[in-house]
C-alpha positions, 0 to 999 in steps of 0.5 A: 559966946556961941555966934549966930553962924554956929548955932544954926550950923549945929541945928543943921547938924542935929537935923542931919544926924537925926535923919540919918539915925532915922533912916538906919533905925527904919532899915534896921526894923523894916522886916519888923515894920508890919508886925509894928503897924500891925501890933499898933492897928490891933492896939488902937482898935480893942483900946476903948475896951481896955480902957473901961476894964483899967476903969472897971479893974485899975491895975495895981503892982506891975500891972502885966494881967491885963495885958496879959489877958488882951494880948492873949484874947488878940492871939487865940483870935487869930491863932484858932482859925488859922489853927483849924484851918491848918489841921483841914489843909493837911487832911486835904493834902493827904486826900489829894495824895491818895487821888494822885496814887489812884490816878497813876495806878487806877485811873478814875472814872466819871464821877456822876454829878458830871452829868448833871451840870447845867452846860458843857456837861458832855464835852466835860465828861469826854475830856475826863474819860480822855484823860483821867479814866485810864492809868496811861491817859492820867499819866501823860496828864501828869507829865504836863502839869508841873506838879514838880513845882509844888514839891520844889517849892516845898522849902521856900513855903516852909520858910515863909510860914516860920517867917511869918510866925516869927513875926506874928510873935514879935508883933504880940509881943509889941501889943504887950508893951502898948496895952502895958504902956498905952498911956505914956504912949499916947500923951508922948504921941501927942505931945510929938505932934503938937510940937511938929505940927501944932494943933493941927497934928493932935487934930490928924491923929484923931482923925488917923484913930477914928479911922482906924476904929470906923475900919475895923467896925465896918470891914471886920466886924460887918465882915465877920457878921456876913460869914456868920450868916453865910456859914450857917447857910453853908450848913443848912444847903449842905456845902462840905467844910461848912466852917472852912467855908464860913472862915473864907467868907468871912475873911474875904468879905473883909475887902470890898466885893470879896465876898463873892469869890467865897459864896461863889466857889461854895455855890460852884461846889453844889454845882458840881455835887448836883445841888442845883437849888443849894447853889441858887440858893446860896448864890441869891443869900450872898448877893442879898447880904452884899448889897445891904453891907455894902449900901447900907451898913458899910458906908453909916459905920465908916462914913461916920466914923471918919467923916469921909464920904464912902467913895474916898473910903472906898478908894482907901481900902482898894489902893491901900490893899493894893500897895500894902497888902492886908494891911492896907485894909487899914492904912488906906482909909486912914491915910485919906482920912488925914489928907481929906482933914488936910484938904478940908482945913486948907479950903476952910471948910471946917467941920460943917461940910464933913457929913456931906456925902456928895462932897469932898 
């Protein structure tokens, strides 16, 4: 007969070893960590669609089509921007080398649009003429901007993009595996968290999910809407490298005030061409789009979906980007959604009070 004393000494042994096999497997993976996060975010936010095609299509033999398929659809999402994107930075680089061969040879004179900017238009030019209009005033300016940086820090960018690219493939390849077996995945995640935590851990990872779906509908979609709008704009006033531009937009609108960085620079661009009522123009379009996104259609998608009022939204999205990165997009309104799930079930305040936007 095992004593008393024995078995808890060996439940503490057990909680000891599972600890410290924990903690070797996250420092083991922790390099991987993001590609996980990332591959179970992107898992969690395309899953209701793949769930109506498994009910529309059932899988049959070793069911890798659709997977197959998803996967795929999420890598050419992120790969063709990013693909475009690459193609117009080299060209970019390219024309910025030659405007540097031209500078250490030529020198290069006042363009016209400088006369025509709104303010500081005669200080700008000077400045031009002073120290890039002639080869030996371009020259010195290039001995005092550390250009040599760029060129030294060549290795270390190469590095960081096989990097990674590295783990763009490993989090695909992990969202294989979670479409692939997403239904043994979630009953075993359910099954964990009612034996923690009991109904109240099934209750967190709902909320967690609803989160998750509310962010990607509110940030990514609404963010992808506003750079279409933005984009076609872009076209229609002119500004070079509209799709550039519209990609930049779309992105930046992702984060909460980002966007104005994106048709700001596009409306400095027309500043500078000359195309005083392009810029006004532009500028008027992407505060007009701002105000109705985040006002109107940013706080019903989200709000709604996580049942949080939009000031803890909001709080999630900027402190989770801040610690986390873009991938705090996510994580921060689900993490305060889970707190606030928390809070309200300590309080008692149930489910009647989640709609209030006033309160917690």
């Amino acid at each position: 007969m095992t004593s008393d004393t024995e078995v808890r000494h060996q439940r503490t042994a057990r909680i000891l070893l599972a600890l410290l096999l924990a903690g070797a497997g996250i420092w083991t993976l922790h390099r991987f960590i993001p590609a996980l996060i990332w591959a179970s975010i992107l898992a969690i936010a395309v899953w209701p669609s793949y769930a109506r095609i498994l009910r529309r299509w059932p899988p049959s033999g070793h069911h890798i089509l659709w997977p197959m398929v998803f996967t795929l659809g999420v890598a050419l999402i992120f790969a063709t921007p990013l693909t475009l994107f690459g193609i117009q930075a080299v060209h970019e680089l390219h024309t910025l080398y030659g405007a540097l061969d031209q500078l250490r040879t030529d020198g290069i004179p006042p363009p016209a649009w400088l006369s025509h900017l709104p303010f500081g238009a005669e200080a700008v030019t000077q400045w031009w003429r002073e120290n890039l209009a002639t080869p030996d005033a371009a020259l010195a300016l290039l001995k005092r901007t550390p250009t040599s940086n760029l060129v030294s820090n060549g290795g270390e960018i190469g590095s960081q993009v096989a990097h990674r690219a590295m783990l763009f493939g490993f989090m695909l390849v992990t969202l294989f595996f979670l479409f692939r077996h997403g239904a043994q995945v979630i009953e075993q995640m359910r099954r964990a968290s009612t034996r923690a935590f009991g109904p109240a851990g099934e209750r967190i990872g709902r909320q967690i999910i609803a989160s998750v779906h509310g962010t990607v509908d509110g940030l990514v979609l609404v963010g992808l809407g506003e750079g279409l709008i933005m984009g076609i704009a872009y076209v229609i006033a002119g500004v070079p490298h509209p799709t550039l531009f519209g990609m930049f937009t779309a992105v930046a609108a992702m984060v909460p005030f980002g966007i104005a960085i994106a048709f700001g620079a596009a409306a400095l661009v027309l500043v500078f061409k000359g195309a005083m009522a392009g810029a006004a123009a532009i500028a008027v379009l992407g505060c007009v789009v701002t105000f109705v996104a985040d006002h109107f259609i940013r706080p019903s998608l989200i709000g709604n979906s996580t049942r949080l009022p939009f000031l803890w939204v909001l709080l999630g999205i900027l402190g989770g980007v801040e610690t986390w990165g873009l991938i705090g997009l996510f994580l921060g309104p689900a993490i305060m959604a889970a707190l606030i799930l928390l809070w309200r079930e300590w309080i008692g305040a149930g489910q009647n009070d989640a709609g209030h936007d006033g309160a917690v």
